[in-house]
N, C-alpha and C positions, 0 to 999 in steps of 0.2 A: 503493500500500500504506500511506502513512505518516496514509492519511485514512479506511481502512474503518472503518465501523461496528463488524464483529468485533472490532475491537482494544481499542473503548473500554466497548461495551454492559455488559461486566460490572462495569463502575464501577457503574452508576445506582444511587439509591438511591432510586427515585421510581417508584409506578405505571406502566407502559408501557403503549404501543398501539402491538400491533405486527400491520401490515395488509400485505397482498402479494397481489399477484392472481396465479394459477394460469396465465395466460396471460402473463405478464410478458417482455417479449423481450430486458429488461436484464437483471435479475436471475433467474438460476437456481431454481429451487422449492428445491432442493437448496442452496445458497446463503442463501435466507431460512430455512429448515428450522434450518441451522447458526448463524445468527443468534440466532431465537427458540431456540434451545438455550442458549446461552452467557449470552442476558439473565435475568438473576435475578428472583425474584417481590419484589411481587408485577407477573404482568405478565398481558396482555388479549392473546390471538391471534387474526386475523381472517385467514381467506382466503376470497377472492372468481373468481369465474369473469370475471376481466375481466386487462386487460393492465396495463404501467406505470400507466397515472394514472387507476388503481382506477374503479369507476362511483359513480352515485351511491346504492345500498346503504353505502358504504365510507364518503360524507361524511356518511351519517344516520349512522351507524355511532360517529363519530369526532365530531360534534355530541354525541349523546346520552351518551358517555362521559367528554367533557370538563362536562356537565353533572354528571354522577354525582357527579365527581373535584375538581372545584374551583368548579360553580356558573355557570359559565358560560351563558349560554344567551341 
């Protein structure tokens, strides 16, 4: 408990990318749902039809958004 994410997300004060796949067998849908609630904007939501370690929709996904965000590329 003293390390989930829900406890700290509504700190940021920085763009988010927040990605979860629908099949996920750690994380609850219901659980990330509560998540991306609690994180403040502005923020980027992505769900995918894939499990824990998202497909590769998710890493174009997360490529192209850290280019948007700070240039990366």
């Amino acid at each position: 408990a003293p390390i989930e994410p829900i406890r700290f997300v509504g700190h940021a004060n920085i763009p988010l990318l927040l990605q979860n796949g629908t099949l996920d067998d750690l994380i609850p849908n219901a659980d990330a749902a509560e998540l991306h609630a609690a994180a403040p904007g502005p923020k980027t939501i992505r769900w995918y039809t894939a499990g824990h370690n998202l497909n590769q929709q998710a890493v174009d996904d997360r490529h192209d958004w850290l280019v948007e965000k700070i240039g990366v590329d």
